[in-house]
N, C-alpha and C positions, 0 to 999 in steps of 0.2 A: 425585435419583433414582438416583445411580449409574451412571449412561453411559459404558460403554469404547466406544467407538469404537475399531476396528482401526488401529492403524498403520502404513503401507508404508514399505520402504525404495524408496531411486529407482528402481531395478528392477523395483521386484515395483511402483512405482505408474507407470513408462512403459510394462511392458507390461500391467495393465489400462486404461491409455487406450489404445494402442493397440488392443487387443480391443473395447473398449466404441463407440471410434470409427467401427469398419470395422465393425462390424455393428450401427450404428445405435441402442443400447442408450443411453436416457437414463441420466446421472449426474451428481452434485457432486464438487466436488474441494475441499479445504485443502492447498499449498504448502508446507513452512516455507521460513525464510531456507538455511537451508544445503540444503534441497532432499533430508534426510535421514530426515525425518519427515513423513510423509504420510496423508492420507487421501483415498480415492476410494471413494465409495459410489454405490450403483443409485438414484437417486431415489424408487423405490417404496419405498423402506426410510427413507429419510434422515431423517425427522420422527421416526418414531419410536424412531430411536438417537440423538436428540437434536439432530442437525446442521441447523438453522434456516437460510434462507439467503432472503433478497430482492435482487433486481437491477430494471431497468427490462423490466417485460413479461413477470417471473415473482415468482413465491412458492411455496415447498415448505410453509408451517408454516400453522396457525391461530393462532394466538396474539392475543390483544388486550389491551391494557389501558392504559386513559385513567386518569390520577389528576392528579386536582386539585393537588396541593403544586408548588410551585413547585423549581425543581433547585437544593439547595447541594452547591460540593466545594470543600475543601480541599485544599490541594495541598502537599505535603514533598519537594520535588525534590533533589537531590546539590548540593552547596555548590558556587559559583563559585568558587573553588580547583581544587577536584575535573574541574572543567569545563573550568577554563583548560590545566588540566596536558595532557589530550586535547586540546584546540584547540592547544597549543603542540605537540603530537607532531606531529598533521596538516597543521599547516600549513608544517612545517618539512619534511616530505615532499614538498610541491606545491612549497613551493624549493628545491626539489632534484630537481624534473621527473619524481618517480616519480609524482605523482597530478593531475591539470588541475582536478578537483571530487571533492569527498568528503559522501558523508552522515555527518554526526556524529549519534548518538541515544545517548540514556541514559532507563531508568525514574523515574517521579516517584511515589511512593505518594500515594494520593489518600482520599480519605473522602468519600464520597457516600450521597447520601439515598435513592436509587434500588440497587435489585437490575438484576445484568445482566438480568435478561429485562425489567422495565420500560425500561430503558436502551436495548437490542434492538427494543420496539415504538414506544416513543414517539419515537424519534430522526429524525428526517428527514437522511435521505440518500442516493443513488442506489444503493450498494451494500452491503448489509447482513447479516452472519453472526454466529450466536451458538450457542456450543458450550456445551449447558448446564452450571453450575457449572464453568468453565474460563475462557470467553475471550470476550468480545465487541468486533466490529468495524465502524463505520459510513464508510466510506472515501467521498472525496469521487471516487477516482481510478481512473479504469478501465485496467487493464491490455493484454488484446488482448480484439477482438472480431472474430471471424469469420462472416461473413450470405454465403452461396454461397460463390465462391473469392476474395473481398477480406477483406483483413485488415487491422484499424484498432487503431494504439493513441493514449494519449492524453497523453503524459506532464508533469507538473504540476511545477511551480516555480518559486517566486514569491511568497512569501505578506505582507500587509499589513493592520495594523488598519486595516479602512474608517472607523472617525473619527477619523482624520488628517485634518488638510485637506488638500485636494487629494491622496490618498491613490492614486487611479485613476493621475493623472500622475505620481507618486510612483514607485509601482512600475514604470508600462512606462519609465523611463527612468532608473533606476537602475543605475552602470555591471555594480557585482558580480549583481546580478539578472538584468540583461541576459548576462552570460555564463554567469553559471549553468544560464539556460533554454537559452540556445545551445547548450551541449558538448553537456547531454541531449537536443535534439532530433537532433544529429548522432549519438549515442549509439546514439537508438532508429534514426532510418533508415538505420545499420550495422545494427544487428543483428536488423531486418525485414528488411532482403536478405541474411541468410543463407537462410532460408526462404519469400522472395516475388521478385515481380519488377516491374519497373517501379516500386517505390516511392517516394512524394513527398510533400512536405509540401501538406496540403490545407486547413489553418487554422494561424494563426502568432502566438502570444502572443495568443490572448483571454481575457478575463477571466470568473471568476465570482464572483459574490458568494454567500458562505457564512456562515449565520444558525447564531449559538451561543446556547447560553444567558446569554451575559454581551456579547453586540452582535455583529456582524458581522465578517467577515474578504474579503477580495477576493484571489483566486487563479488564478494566469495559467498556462495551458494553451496547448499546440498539438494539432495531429492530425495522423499521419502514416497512410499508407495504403500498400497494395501489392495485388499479387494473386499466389493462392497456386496451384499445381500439383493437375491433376486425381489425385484419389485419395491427397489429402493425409491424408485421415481416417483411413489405414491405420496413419499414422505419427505419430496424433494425439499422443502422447504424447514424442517424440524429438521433434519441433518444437516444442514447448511448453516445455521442459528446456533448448532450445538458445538461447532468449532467454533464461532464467534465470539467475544474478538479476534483478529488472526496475532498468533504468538508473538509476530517478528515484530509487532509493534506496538505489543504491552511490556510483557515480559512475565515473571514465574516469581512465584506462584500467582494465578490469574488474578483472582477476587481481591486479595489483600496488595495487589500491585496495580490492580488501578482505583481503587481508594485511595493509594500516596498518588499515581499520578494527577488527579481532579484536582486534591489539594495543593501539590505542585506547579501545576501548572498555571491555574487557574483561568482559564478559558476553554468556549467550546471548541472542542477539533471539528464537531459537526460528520460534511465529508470525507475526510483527510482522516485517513486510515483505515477507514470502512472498506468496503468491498464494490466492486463492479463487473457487472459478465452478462452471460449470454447461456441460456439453454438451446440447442436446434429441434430438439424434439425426443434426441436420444442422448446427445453428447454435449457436458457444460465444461466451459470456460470461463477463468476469472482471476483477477487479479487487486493485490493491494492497493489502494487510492493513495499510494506516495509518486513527489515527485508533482504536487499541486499546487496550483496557481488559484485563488477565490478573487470574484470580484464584489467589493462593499462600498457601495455606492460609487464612488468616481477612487477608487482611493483597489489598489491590488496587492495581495499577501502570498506571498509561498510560505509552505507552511513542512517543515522538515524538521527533525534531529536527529536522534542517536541513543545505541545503548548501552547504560549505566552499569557498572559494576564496580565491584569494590578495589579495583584496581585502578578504575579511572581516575583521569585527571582533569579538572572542570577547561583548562585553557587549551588542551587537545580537541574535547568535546565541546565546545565553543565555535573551535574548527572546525570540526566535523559537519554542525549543523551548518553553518555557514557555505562549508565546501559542497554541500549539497543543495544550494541555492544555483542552479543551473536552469538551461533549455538544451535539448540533444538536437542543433539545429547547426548543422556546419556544413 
């Protein structure tokens, strides 16, 4: 249909949340990675500029469509060469104490039997955006959630094909996984208490099982919490910015760890790991932008990987990224 969506630079999109916040005005929001390209819209609007978006306890879209065929995708990912050369950069940074964890991702072009909006309705997952003819996102991972003045986020790492055997015990006790989830929950309860107080971990490495089109995945979370300062809302937008990037998909320390990723990787992530949500007037929700699908010209990318540690091994994490080339459509 043609859908420009406005774009905000960080300015022009921290102060309409701050505006929209302090005086109660529902909206959605789209993040990117570098926090550069934005979108914040009124929710009375958002459906019909195209910006679809489902969470737990809302929906802005009508949209439906059930269809019988069953899901094929192909997948064309970057050669393992290609892959190693960036695992050797990254990893040779972490021994060298400038990074403790690193998210490594790269694009994998895919061939699918589904259009984003069938992909968008039929996909089961707790958080859900799709920007017509652009981008769709079904992320397993919730970013922050604020209900009064407590503020919860959720951050995920950990991932494992459930038919492995004994897969559950697999994960919680694998040493690289295990520190992996670690650094980022320390990650996130730093940087919840730039903008809360009293924060603590309130659930620690639980699992969830995640249904793909091609079998299941099990993926281990924690939750951390805090509580936030009255008339937070005025300043909705600079506390939202000040966690940004989210942890779970840079990695620690922030600043010198996405300097190796840029050079690493070398391309834009753009959407793809940014942020997406929803304010109602009192209470916001949101979630990480993994778990995406982009469309570039006639040609579509999912765009996933995994994080690094100095324990890793490039042909597990190979796997990884790959194993996370999915739809939750079964």
């Amino acid at each position: 249909m043609g859908y420009k969506l406005k774009r905000h630079t960080r300015e022009e999109t921290i102060s309409l949340m701050n505006q929209y916040g302090s005086n109660g005005t529902p909206f959605l929001f789209l993040i990117s990675f570098e926090g550069d390209q934005n979108c914040v819209i009124k929710r009375s609007v958002s459906e019909s500029e195209g910006f679809h978006m489902e969470m737990p306890g809302f929906s802005n879209h009508q949209l439906f469509m059930t269809l019988p065929h069953p899901v094929s995708m192909n997948k064309f990912p970057i050669g393992m060469e290609r892959y190693r050369h960036a695992f050797d950069q990254v990893t040779s940074q972490i021994l060298y104490g400038n990074s403790f964890l690193l998210n490594l991702t790269f694009p994998t072009e895919i061939q699918i039997n589904c259009s984003l909006e069938e992909i968008f309705t039929r996909s089961r997952a707790p958080f859900k955006l799709f920007l017509e003819d652009e981008l769709v996102v079904f992320s397993p991972e919730r970013f922050i959630r604020i209900e009064g003045n407590t503020i919860t986020s959720n951050p995920m790492k950990g991932t494992i094909d459930a038919m492995i055997p004994g897969a559950h015990a697999k994960l919680t006790s694998d040493l690289k996984e295990d520190a992996e989830h670690n650094t980022i929950v320390d990650l996130i309860r730093n940087d919840l208490s730039i903008v809360a107080t009293n924060v603590r971990v309130k659930r620690f490495k639980y699992i969830d099982r995640i249904r793909t089109h091609k079998g299941e995945l099990l993926q281990m979370s924690s939750e951390i919490t805090g509580n936030l300062p009255d008339g937070f809302e005025n300043r909705l937008g600079e506390m939202i910015f000040s966690l940004l990037p989210a942890g779970s998909i840079c990695g620690a320390p922030k600043l010198k760890t996405l300097e190796i990723i840029r050079e690493a990787e070398q391309y834009k992530r753009g959407y793809y790991t940014g942020i997406f949500g929803h304010w109602d007037g009192t209470c916001l929700d949101s979630a990480v932008a993994i778990r995406y699908i982009e469309k570039d010209g006639d040609h579509l990318f999912f765009k996933s990987g995994g994080g690094i540690t100095f324990q890793s091994q490039y042909e597990r994490e190979y796997e990884e990224m790959l194993n996370k080339v999915y739809v939750p459509i079964y």
